[in-house]
C-alpha positions in Angstrom: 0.0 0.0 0.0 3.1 2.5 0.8 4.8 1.7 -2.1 1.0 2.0 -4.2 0.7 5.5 -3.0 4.2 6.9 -4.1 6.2 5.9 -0.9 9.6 5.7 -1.3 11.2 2.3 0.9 13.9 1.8 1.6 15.9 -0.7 4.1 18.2 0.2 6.8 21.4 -1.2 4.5 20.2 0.6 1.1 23.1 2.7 1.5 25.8 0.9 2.7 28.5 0.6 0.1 28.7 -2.7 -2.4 32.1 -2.5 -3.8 32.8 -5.4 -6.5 36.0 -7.1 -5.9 36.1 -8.0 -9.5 34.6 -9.1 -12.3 33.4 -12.4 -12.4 33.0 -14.6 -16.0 33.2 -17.6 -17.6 33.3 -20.7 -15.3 33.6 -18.5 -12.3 30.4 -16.5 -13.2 29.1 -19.9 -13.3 30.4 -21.0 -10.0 29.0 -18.4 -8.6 25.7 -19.0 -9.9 26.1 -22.5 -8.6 26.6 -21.2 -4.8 23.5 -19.1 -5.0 21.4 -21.9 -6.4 22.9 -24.2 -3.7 22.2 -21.4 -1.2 18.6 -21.0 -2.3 18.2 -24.9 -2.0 18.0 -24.3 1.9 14.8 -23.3 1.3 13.5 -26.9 0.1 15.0 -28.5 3.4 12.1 -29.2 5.4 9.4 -30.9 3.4 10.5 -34.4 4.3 9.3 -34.0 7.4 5.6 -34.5 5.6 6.9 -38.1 4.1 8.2 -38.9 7.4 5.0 -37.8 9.3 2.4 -39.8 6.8 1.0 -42.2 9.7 0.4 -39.5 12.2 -2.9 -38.3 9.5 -5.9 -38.9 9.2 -7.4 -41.3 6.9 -6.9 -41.3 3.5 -3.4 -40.7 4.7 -1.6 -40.5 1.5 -4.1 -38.3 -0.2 -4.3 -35.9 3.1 -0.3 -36.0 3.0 0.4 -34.9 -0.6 -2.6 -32.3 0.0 -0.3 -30.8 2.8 3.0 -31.1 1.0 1.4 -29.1 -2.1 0.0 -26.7 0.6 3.5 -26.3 1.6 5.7 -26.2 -2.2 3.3 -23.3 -3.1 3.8 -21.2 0.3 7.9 -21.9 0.0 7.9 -20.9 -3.1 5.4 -18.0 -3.0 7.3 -16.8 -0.1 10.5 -17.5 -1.5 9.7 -15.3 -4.6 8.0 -12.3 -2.6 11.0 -12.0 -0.1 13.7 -12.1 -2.9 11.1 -9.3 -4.9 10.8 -7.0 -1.8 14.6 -7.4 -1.2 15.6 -6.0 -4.5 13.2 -3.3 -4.1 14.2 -2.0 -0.9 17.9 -2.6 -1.7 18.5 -5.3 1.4 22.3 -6.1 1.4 23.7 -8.7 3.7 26.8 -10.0 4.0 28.4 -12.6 6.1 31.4 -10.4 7.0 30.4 -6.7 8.1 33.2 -5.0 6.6 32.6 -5.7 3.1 29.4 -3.4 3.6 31.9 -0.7 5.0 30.9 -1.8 8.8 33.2 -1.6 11.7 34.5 -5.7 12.2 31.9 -7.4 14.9 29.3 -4.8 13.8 26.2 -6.6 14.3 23.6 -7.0 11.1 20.2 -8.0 10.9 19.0 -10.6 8.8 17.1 -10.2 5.4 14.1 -10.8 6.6 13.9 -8.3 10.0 15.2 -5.5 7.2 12.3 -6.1 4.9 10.0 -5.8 8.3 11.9 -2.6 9.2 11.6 -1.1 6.1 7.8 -2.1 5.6 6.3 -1.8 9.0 9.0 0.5 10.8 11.0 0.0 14.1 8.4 0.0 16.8 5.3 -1.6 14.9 4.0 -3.8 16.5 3.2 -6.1 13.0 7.1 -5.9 12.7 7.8 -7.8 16.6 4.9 -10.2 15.5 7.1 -10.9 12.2 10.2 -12.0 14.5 7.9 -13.5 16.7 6.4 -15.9 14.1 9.9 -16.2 12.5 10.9 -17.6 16.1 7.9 -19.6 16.2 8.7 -21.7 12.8 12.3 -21.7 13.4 11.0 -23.6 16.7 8.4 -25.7 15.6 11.4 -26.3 12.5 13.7 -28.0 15.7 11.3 -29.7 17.0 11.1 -32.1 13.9 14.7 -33.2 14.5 14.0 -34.0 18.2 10.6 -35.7 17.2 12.5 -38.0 13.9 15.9 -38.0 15.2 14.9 -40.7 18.4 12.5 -42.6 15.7 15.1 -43.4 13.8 17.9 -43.8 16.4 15.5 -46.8 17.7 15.5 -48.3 14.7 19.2 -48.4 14.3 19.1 -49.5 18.0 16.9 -52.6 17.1 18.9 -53.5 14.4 21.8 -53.5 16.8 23.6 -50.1 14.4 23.6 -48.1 17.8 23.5 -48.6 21.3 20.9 -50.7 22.8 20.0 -47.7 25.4 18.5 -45.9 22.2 15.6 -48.2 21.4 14.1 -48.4 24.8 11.3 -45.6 26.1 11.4 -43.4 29.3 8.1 -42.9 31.7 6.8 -40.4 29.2 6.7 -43.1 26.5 8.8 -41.4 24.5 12.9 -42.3 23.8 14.3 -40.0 26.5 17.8 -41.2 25.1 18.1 -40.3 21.8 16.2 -36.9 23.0 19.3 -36.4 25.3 21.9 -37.3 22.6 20.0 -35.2 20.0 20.3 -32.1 22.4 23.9 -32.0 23.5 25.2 -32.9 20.1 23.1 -29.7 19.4 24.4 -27.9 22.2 28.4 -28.9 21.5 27.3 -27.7 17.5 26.1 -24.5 19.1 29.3 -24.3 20.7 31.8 -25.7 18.3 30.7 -23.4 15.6 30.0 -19.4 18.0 26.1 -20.1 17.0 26.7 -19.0 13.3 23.8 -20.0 11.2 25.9 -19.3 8.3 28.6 -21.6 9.0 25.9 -24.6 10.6 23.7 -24.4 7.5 26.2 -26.1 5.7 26.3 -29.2 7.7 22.6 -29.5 7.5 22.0 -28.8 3.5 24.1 -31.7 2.9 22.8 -33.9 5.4 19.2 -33.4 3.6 20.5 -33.5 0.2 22.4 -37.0 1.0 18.9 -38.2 2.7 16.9 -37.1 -0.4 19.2 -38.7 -2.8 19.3 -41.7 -0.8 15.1 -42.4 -0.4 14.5 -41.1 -4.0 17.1 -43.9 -4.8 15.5 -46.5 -2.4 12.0 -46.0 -4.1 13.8 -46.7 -7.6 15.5 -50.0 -6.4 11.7 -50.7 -5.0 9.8 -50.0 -7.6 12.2 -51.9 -9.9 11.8 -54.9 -7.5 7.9 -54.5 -8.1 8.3 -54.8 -11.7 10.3 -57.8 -11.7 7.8 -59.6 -10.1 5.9 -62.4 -12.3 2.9 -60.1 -13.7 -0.8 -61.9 -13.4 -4.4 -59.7 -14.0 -5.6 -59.8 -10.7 -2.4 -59.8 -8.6 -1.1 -56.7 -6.5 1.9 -55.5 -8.6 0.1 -57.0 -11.3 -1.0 -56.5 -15.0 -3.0 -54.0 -14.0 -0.3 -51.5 -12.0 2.3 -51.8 -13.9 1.5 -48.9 -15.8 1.4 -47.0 -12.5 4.4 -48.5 -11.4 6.4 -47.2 -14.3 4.8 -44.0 -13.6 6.5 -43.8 -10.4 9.8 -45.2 -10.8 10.0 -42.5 -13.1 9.3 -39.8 -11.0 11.5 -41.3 -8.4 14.2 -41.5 -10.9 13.7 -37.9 -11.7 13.6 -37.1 -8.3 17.3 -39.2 -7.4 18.8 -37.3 -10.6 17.8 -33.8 -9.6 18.6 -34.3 -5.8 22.3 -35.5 -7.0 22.8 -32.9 -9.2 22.1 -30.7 -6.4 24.2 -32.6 -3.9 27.2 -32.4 -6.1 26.8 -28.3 -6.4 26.4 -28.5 -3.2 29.5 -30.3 -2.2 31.7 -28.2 -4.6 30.7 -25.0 -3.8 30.2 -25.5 0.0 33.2 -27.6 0.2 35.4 -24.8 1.7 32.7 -23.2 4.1 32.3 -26.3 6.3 30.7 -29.1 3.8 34.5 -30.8 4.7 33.0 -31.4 8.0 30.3 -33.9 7.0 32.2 -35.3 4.3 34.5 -36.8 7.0 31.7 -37.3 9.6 29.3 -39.4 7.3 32.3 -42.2 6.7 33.2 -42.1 10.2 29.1 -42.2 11.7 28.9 -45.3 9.0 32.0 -47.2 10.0 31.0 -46.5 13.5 27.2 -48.1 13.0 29.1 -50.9 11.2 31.6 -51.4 14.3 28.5 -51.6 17.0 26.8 -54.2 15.1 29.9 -56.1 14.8 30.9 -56.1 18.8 27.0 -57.0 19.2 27.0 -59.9 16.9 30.4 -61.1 18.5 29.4 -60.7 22.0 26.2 -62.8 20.8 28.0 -65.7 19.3 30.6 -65.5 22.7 27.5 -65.7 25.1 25.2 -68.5 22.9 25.1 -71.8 24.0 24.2 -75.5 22.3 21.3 -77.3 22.9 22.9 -79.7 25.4 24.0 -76.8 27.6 22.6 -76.9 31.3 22.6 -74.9 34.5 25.0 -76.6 36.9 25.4 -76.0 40.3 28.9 -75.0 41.3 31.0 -77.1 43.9 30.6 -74.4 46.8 30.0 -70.6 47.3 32.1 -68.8 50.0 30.9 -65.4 50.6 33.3 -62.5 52.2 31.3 -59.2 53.8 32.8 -56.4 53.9 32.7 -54.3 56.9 34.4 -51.1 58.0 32.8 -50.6 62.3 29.8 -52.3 63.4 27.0 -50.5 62.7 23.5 -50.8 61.0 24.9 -51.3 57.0 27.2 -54.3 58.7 24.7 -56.3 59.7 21.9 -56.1 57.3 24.8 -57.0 55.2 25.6 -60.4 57.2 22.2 -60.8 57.9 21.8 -61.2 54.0 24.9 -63.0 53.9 23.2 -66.0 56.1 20.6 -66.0 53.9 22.8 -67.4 51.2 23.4 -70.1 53.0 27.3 -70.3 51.9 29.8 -72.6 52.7 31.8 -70.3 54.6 31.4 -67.3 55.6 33.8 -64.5 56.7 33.4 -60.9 57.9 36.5 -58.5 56.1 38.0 -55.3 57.4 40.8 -53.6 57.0 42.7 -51.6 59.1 45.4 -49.2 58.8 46.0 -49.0 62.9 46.5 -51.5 64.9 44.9 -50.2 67.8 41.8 -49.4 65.1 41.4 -53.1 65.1 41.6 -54.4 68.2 38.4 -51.7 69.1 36.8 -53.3 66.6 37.8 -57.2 67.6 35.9 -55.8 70.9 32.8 -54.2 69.8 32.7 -57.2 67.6 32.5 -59.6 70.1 30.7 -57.5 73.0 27.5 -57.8 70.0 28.6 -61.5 70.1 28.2 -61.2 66.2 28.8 -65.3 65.2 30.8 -64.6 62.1 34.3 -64.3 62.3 36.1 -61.8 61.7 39.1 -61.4 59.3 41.4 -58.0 59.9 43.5 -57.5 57.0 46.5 -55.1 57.7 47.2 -52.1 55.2 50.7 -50.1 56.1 50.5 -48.3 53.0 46.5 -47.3 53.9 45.3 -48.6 51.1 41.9 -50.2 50.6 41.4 -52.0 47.8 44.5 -53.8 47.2 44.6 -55.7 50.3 40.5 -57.0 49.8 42.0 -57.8 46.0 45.0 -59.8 47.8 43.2 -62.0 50.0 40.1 -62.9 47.4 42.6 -64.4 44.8 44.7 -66.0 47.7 42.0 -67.3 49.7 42.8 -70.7 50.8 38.5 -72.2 50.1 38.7 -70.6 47.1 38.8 -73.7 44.4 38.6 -73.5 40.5 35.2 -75.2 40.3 33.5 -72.3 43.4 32.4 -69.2 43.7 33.9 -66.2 46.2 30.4 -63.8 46.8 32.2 -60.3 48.1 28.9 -58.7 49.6 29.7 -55.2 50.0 26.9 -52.9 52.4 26.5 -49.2 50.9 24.5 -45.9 51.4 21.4 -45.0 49.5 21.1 -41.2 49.7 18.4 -38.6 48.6 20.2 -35.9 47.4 22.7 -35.5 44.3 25.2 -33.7 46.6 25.5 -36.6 49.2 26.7 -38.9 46.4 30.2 -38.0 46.1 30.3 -38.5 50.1 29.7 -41.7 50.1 30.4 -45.3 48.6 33.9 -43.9 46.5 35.9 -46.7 47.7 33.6 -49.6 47.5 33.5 -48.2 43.9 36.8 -48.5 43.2 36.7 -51.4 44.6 33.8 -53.1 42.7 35.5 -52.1 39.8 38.3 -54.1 40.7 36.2 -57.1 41.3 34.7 -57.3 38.3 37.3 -58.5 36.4 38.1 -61.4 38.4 37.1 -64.7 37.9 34.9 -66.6 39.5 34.2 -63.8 41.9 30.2 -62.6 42.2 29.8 -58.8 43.7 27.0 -58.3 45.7 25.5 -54.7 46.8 23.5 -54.8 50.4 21.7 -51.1 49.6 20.9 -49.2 53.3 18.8 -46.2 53.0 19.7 -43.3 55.0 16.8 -40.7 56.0 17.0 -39.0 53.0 16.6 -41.4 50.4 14.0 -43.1 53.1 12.0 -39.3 52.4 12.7 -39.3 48.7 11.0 -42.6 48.7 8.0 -41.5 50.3 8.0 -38.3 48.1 7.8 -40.8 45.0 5.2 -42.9 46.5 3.0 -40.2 47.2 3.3 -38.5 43.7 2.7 -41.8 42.2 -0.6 -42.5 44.5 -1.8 -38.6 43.5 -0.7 -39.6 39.7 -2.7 -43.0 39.5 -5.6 -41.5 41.3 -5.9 -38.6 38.9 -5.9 -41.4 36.0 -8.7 -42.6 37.8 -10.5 -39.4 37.7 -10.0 -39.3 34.3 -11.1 -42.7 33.3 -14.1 -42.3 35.3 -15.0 -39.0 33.7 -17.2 -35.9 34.9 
């Protein structure tokens, strides 16, 4: 309407200078047309999110689906057009480094888009914050497809053993907390790695997409190719009948795998420098990585199967060791579970780094008239672990055909901060353990007062959590 009535527009970096380096022709005119049209191919990145979302429609899904990704072509390219027209018309430049406009280096510069808003609405319209605002809103809505696909298909690799097992499984909210995680500090360490510059993180994520298109386009070839190889009868799916429309689409698919490739390689040579290197490398390295879990997985499964004659035999005896440091409450729920075992021997473990330490401990021990005995392993050195280590390999009952049990009491606490107060050493210690053989470690968990009131704290928001389900079901 401004410009309708005579206004003149004109954006906040009309008159900024534009000085040509030089002259650009022949194959580097061309070059340079290459970048822009790899540049404006950003703009495409997006609408597989409509392929990938075709279940969550309603029915007739694939009908409802194309309707929403020709919904979406036309505004892309509609807006796509207008914001390149109102550009040239209010004389937006932008550039990735300030001073080739003549700016001081580090001056800040708005994007294309806020200076079109500036120049059309003004500074303090309140239709120009509800243009950033929206702007935020899709840029938003734009992440949250990669933390809605990314755990999808990081359980699939997980179920085909291609990743870790920890990615297939859901958390309490039924979705894959894991792969949620992983997806956001990889995005937080890009963030980092790369000061936050879209400029610079837009070329790790065109060639990402244009790999991914390539790849499915190709994939529906190979398929459709498979259908037509099939033995061709009137009535059969795949049949007499569809094979007209199957030609119909492997064409378009084919189309579709030519054009995205031709794309990828402009994109690849003319983004090569500004950070496309980057992905090069870390596609190879992601692949042999995928390749290397599924190998480890399929080795530890052929290490760990067993024949059909195999059987459950009962080892010759199980001695079991607890480990105490002072007789108090963790001690003897720990032999008390101990007994319960019913082992056939059992020993009580200390060690003591002062003599007199252990004889005030020989005494408390017997004025409880505790009926274990009670080994007292000296440590000059005041070490911990190496002594318990000593004595479980040397132990005189211990026999290549039994099993020592090392039952170890520790704290339960409520609070992050009590953690790294407690249970260090019988870390180190399990650690230890676990690579010896024939040696089972056993945790005895005591709850101190604040787990004991975390517990409760659970309970109750689980009883106010099922009985609002309950509500629910029931209904008004």
């Amino acid at each position: 309407m401004r410009m309708a009535t005579g206004a003149t527009i004109r954006a906040e970096s009309a008159d900024l200078p534009v000085n040509a380096v030089s002259t650009y022709s022949g194959i580097a005119l061309l070059f340079l047309a290459l970048r822009a049209f790899a540049s404006g191919c950003t703009a495409l990145t997006g609408v597989e999110a409509v392929s990938n979302g075709v279940p969550a429609f309603a029915e007739p899904k694939s009908r409802n689906a194309a309707m929403t990704l020709a919904i979406m072509g036309a505004l892309s390219v509609t807006m796509f057009f207008g914001i390149t027209v109102l550009a040239m018309v209010y004389e937006v430049h932008v550039a990735e480094d300030p001073t080739e406009l003549g700016l001081a280096p580090g001056t800040p510069m708005s994007t294309a888009l806020a200076q079109i808003g500036r120049a059309t609405f003004g500074d303090w319209h309140v239709l120009f914050y509800a243009l950033q605002a929206v702007t935020a809103g899709v840029l938003i809505l734009a992440a949250n497809t990669a933390f809605n696909g990314f755990p999808m298909l990081a359980s699939v690799l997980a179920r085909d053993r291609y990743a870790p097992r920890q990615l297939f499984h859901r958390g309490d909210r039924l979705v894959h907390s894991n792969g949620i995680v992983l997806l956001a500090l990889a995005a937080i360490a890009l963030i980092v790695a790369f000061d936050a510059e879209l400029t610079r993180l837009i070329q790790l994520y065109i060639i990402g997409v244009f790999v991914s298109f390539t790849l499915s386009q190709a994939g529906m070839v190979k398929h459709w190719r498979r259908e037509l190889a099939r033995p061709a009868t009137a009535n059969s799916p795949g049949g007499a009948a569809d094979r007209h429309s199957i030609r119909r689409r492997l064409a378009i698919n084919a189309f579709g795998a030519c054009l995205t490739a031709v794309v990828l390689v402009i994109v690849l040579i003319t983004k090569f420098t500004h950070g496309a290197w980057l992905v090069v490398i870390a596609m190879p390295v992601l692949f042999a990585g995928m390749k290397g879990v599924r190998r480890h997985y399929d080795a530890v499964a052929a290490e760990v199967a067993v024949g059909a004659g195999a059987r459950a035999h009962a080892l010759a005896a199980n001695h079991v060791l607890v480990l105490v440091a002072s007789v108090n409450a963790p001690s003897l729920r720990a032999l008390s579970y101990a007994k319960t075992l019913r082992p056939a021997s059992l020993t009580a473990v200390t060690v003591a780094e002062d003599p007199a330490e252990a004889e005030v401990l020989r005494a408390t021990w017997e004025a409880h008239g505790i009926d274990v005995p009670l080994r007292v392993l000296s440590s000059p050195y005041r070490s911990l672990v190496q002594p318990i280590l000593r004595y479980v390999r040397e132990a005189p009952e211990r026999t290549p055909d039994s099993v020592v049990s090392v039952v170890i009491p520790e704290y339960v606490v409520g609070h992050w901060w009590e953690q790294p107060l407690h249970n260090q050493s019988a870390l180190r210690l399990k650690t230890r353990l676990l690579f010896m053989k024939n040696v089972v470690v056993i945790d005895v968990p005591y709850r101190l007062a604040s787990a004991r009131e975390l517990a409760e704290q659970r309970r109750e928001q689980r009883e106010q959590g099922e009985q609002g389900e309950q509500r629910e079901r029931q209904g008004p």
